[in-house]
C-alpha positions as CSV (number, residue, x, y, z in Angstrom):
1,X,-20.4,62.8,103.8
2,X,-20.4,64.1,107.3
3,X,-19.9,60.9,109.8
4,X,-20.3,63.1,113.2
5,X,-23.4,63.3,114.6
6,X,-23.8,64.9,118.1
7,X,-27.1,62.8,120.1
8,X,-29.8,65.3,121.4
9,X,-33.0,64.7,122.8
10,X,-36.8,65.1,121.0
11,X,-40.0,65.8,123.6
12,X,-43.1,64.4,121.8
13,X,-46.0,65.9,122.6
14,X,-48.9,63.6,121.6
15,X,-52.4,65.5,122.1
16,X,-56.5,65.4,121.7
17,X,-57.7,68.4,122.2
18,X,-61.1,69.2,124.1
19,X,-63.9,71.1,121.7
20,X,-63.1,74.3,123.0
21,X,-60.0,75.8,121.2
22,X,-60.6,79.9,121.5
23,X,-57.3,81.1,122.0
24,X,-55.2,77.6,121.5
25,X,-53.7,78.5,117.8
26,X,-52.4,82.1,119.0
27,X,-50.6,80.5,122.9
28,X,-49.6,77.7,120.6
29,X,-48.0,80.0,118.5
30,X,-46.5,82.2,121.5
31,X,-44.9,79.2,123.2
32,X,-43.3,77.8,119.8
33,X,-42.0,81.7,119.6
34,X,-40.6,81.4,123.3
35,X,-39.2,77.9,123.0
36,X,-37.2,78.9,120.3
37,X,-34.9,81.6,121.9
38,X,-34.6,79.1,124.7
39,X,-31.0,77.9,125.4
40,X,-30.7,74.4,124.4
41,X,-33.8,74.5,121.4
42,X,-32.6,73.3,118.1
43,X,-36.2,72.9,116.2
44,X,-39.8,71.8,116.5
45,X,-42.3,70.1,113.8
46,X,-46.0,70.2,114.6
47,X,-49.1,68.6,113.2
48,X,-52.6,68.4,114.2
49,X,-55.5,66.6,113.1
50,X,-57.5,64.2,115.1
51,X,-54.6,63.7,117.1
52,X,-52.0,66.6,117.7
53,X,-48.5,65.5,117.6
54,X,-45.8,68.3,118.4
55,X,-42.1,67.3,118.5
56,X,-39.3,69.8,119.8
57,X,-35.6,69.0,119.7
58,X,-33.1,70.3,122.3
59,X,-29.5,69.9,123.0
60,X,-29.9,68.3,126.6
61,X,-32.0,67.2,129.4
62,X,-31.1,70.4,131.1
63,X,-32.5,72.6,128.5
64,X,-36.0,70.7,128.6
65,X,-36.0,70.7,132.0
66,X,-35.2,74.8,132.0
67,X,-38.3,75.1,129.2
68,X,-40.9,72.9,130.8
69,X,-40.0,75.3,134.5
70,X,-40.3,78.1,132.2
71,X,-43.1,80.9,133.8
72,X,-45.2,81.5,130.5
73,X,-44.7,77.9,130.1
74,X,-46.0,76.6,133.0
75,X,-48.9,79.1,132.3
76,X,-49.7,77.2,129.0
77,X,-49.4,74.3,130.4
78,X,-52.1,74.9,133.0
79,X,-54.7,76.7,130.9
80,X,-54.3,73.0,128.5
81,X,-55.2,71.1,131.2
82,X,-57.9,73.1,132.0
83,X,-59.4,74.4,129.2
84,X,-57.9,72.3,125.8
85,X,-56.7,68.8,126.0
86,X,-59.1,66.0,126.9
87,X,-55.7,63.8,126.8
88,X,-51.9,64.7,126.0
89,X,-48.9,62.4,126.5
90,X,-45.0,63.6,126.9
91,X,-42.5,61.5,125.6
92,X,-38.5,62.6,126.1
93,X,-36.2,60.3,123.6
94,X,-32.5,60.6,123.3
95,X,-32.0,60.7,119.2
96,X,-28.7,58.8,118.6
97,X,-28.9,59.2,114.7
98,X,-30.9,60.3,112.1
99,X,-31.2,60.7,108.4
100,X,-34.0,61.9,105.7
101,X,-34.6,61.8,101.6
102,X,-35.3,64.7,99.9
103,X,-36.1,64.5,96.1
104,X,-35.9,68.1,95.5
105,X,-32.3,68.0,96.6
């Protein structure tokens, strides 16, 4: 069993989305593309139904800070405000541990 466990940080994105949606699945899928060559990124897990609830992990406040300044970021950011989310909520957590069950393992 591996005991060392390094803390990193988790950004929960927590969304409603307006009814217009043209063009949200393909920036979605651009800034998930970006954010994953960013220094820092480790992973993401998404999900969307009523509510929209995106979690990325990254190895420091640093590299969140670096992605949310990012340019094409910032650019997403603005056409959601404007155009997609009727509500979003940002949530940065320091993960200290973690563990998971897998039955296919």
């Amino acid at each position: 069993m591996n005991t060392e466990f390094t803390p990193y940080y988790a950004v929960i994105f927590t969304s409603i989305q307006t009814e217009n949606i043209e063009g949200y699945a393909e920036m979605a899928k651009q800034m998930e593309d970006l954010a994953k060559n960013q220094a820092g990124f480790i992973s993401i897990d998404s999900a969307r139904n009523a509510v929209g609830i995106t979690v990325s992990y990254w190895e420091s406040l640093e590299a969140i800070k670096h992605w949310k300044q990012h340019t094409d970021h910032l650019i997403a950011q603005q056409k959601g405000i404007k155009d997609w989310y009727a509500y979003y909520n940002v949530k940065i957590c320091k993960v200290e541990r973690e563990y998971s069950f897998n039955e296919r393992s």
